[in-house]
C-alpha positions in Angstrom: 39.9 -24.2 -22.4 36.1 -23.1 -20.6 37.3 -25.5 -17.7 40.4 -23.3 -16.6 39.4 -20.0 -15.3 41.1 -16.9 -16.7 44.3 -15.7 -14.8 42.8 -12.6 -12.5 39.4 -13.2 -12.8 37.0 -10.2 -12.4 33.8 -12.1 -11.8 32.6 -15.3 -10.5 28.8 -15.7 -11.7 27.5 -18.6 -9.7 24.7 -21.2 -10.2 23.6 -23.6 -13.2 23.0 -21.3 -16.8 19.9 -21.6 -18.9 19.8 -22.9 -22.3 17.4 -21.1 -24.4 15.4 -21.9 -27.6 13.2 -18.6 -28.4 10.7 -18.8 -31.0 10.1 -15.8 -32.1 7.2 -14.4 -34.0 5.3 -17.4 -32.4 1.2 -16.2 -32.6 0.3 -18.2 -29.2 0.9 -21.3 -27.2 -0.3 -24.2 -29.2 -3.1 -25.8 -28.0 -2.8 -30.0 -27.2 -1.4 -31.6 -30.7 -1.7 -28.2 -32.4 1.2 -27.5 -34.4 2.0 -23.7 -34.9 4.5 -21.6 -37.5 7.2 -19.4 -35.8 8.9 -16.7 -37.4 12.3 -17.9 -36.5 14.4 -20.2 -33.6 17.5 -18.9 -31.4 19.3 -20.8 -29.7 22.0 -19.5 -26.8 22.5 -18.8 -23.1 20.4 -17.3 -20.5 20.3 -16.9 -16.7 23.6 -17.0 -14.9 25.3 -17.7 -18.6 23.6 -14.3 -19.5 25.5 -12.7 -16.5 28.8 -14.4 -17.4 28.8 -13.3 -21.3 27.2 -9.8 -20.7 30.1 -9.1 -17.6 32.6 -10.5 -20.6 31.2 -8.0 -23.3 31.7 -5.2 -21.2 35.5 -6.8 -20.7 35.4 -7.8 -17.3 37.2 -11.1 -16.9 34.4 -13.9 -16.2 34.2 -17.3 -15.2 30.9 -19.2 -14.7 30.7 -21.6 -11.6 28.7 -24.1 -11.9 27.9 -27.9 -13.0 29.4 -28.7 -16.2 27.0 -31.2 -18.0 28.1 -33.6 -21.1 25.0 -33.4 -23.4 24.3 -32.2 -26.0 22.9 -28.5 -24.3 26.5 -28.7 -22.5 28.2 -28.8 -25.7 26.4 -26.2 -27.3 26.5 -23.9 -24.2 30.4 -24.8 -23.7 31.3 -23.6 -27.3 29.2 -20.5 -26.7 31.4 -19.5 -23.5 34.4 -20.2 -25.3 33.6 -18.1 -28.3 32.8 -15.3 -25.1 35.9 -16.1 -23.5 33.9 -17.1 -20.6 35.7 -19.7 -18.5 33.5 -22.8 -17.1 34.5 -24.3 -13.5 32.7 -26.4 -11.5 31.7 -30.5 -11.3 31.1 -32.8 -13.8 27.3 -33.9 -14.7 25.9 -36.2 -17.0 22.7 -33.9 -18.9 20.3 -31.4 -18.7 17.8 -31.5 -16.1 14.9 -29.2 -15.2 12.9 -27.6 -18.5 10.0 -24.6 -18.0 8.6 -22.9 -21.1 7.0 -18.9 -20.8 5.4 -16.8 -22.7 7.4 -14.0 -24.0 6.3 -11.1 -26.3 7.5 -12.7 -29.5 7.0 -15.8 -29.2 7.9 -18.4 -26.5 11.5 -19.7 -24.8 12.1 -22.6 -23.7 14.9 -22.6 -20.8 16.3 -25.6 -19.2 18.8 -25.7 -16.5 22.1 -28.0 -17.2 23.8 -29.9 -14.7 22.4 -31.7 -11.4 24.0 -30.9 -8.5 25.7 -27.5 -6.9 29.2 -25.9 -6.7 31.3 -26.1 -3.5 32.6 -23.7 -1.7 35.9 -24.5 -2.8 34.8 -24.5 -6.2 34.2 -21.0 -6.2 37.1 -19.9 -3.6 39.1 -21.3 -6.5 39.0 -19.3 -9.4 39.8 -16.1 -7.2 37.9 -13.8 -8.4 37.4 -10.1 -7.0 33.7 -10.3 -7.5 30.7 -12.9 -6.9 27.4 -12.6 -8.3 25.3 -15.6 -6.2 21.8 -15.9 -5.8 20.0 -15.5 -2.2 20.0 -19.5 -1.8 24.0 -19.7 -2.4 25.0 -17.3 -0.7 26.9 -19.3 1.5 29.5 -20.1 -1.4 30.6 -16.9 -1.8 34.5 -16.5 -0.8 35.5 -14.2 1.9 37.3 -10.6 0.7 35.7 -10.8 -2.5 32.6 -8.5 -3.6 29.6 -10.1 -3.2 26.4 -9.2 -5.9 23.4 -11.0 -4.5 20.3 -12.1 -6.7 17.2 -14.0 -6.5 14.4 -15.9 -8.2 10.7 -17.2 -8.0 12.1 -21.3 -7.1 14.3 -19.9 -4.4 11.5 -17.6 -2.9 8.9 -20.1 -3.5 11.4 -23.0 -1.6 11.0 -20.2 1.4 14.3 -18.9 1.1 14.3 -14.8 2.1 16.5 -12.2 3.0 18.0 -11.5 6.0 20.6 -9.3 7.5 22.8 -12.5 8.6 22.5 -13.9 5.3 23.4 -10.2 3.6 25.8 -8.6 6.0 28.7 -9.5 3.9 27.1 -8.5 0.5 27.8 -5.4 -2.1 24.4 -5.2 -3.0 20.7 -7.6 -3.5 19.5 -7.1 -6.8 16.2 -8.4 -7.7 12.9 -7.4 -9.4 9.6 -6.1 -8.7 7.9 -9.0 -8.6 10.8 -10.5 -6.3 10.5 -7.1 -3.6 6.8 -8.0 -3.0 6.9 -11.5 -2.8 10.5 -11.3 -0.5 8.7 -8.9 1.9 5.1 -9.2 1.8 4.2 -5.2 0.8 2.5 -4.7 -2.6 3.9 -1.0 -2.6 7.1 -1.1 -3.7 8.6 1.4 -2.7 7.8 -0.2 1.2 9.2 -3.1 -0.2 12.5 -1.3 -1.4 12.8 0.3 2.0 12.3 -3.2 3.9 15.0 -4.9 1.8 17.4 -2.2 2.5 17.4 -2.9 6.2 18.7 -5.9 6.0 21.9 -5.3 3.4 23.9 -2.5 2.1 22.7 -1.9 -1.1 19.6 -2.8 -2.7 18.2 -2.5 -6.1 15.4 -3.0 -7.7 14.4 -3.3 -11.0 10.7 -1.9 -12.7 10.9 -3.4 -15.8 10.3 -0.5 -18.5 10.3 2.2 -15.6 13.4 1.5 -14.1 14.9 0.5 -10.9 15.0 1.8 -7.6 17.1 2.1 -4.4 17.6 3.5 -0.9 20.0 6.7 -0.7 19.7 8.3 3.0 16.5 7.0 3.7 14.3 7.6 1.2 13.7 5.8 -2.1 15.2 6.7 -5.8 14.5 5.8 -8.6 16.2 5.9 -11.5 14.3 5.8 -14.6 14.8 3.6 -17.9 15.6 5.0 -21.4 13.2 4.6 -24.0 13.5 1.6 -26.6 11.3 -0.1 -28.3 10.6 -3.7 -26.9 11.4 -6.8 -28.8 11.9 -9.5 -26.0 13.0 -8.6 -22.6 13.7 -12.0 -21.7 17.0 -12.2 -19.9 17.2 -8.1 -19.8 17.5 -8.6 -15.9 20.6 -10.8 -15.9 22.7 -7.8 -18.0 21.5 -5.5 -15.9 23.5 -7.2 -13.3 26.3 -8.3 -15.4 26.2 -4.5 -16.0 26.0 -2.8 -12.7 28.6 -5.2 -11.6 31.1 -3.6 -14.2 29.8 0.1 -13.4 30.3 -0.7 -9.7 33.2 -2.7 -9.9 34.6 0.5 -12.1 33.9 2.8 -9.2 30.9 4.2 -10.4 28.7 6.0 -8.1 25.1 3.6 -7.1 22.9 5.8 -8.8 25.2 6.1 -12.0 25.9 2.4 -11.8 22.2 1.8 -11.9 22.0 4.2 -14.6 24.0 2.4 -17.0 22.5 -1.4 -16.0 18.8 0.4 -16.8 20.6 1.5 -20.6 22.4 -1.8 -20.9 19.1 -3.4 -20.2 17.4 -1.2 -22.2 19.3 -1.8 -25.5 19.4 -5.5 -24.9 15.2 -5.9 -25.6 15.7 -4.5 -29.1 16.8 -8.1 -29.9 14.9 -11.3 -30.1 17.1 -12.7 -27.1 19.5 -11.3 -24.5 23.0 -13.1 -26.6 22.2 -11.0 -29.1 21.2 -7.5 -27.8 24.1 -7.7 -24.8 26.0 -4.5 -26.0 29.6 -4.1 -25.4 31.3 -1.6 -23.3 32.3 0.7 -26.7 29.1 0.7 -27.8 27.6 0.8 -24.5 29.7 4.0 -23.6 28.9 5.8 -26.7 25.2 5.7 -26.0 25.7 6.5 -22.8 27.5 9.7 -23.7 24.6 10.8 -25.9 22.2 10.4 -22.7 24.7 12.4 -20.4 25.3 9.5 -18.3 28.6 9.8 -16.2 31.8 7.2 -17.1 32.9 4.8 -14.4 36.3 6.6 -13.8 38.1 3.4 -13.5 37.0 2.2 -17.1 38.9 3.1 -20.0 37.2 3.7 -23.0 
């Protein structure tokens, strides 16, 4: 059952999950009572879901924490996790709630977040997991002992919520975009803006999009570039590459390696019209891997 978590539990992924409708091959937002022809519909998880199923690809032993609605999207996202074996912990709630549509490269996705209300600390304490993966605002329901994988997003930073060594003294690492490192810090360079952030946790990582990510190693800035792929949809490429340095990290891989293999897991996800069908699993993921020289976490087994 999605509502009992899995017996040693690798990963607690945090927060409400996304459920996606992507048009693809859609030519442009339709104008007021225009109707317009997409190419095709997909329907499946995104977000903190995303994180959940792609940490559960790679075989890491996932649960999702978070409100557990009864609609229809709740349904439909339940059976998804099941099929992932992807436990699903957290209150009950009646239906979907908040619903934003973007503009992606083929087409546009719909997202809606399920569930009202939050987790509790006791919630997440509960499924005993040896790894979190919480967002900035949450941080405070991460358990003690466990490995704590910090993210962020435009509502959070736009509520005022920001870094800060207090908040992040117990975390593994912050993960977060570009676009997040300015706006968190102020500095339009970003590599200013990767060397603020890390002064205020141990790790920090960045992500470029198609060039990369970046992060602090004695001082001065890395990066770490992305492989080459064609571009589909790169909607929901940032959530695997967290689900994936996770498993590369929590597999004892080096931070530049484990960024490494999150830029390729990302990078092989946006060959697909959505991230539940381009997140790769660790066989595959390895393989490629090999071919690009990249070094094995030594505690995963092939």
């Amino acid at each position: 059952m999605s509502d009992v978590p899995r017996s040693g539990t690798d990963v607690a992924v945090v927060g409400a999950p996304f459920f996606d409708l992507t048009f693809s091959g859609l030519p442009r937002l339709p104008a007021v009572g225009e109707e317009l022809v997409a190419g095709a519909l997909a329907i499946g998880p995104g977000g903190t879901g995303m994180q959940a199923i792609g940490a559960a690809r790679l075989g890491l032993r996932a649960t999702l924490v978070a409100p557990r609605p009864s609609d229809r999207a709740g349904e439909l996202l339940r059976a998804a996790f099941e099929g992932e074996g992807v436990a699903w912990v957290g209150p009950r709630a009646s239906a979907a709630s908040t619903t934003a549509i973007l503009s992606t490269s083929s087409g546009t996705a719909m997202a809606t977040v399920v569930g009202d209300g939050e987790p509790s600390p006791n919630d997440v304490a509960g499924v005993g997991a040896r790894a979190v993966a919480v967002s900035l605002g949450r941080i405070a329901l991460a358990p003690p002992g466990a490995r704590v994988y910090v993210t962020t997003g435009t509502l959070e930073l736009d509520a005022g919520v920001r870094p800060g060594r207090d908040s992040l003294e117990d975390a593994r690492a912050l993960i977060l975009n570009a676009a997040e490192a300015r706006r968190a810090t102020g500095h339009d360079d970003l590599d200013a803006a990767t060397r603020r952030l890390a002064r205020e946790v141990a790790r920090v990582v960045v992500t470029d999009g198609p060039r990369g990510a970046l992060t602090v190693e004695d001082g001065r800035v890395v990066r770490i570039p992305a492989p080459g792929m064609g571009t589909v949809d790169a909607t929901g490429a940032g959530d695997l590459f967290v689900a994936t340095y996770m498993w590369a990290d929590l597999g004892g891989a080096r931070v530049v390696d484990a960024i490494a293999w999150a830029c390729l897991a990302a990078g092989l996800s946006v060959r697909s019209r959505t991230a539940f069908e381009g997140a790769v699993r660790a066989t595959e993921l390895l393989e490629e891997g090999a071919t690009r020289g990249l070094t094995p976490p030594p505690d995963v087994t092939p």
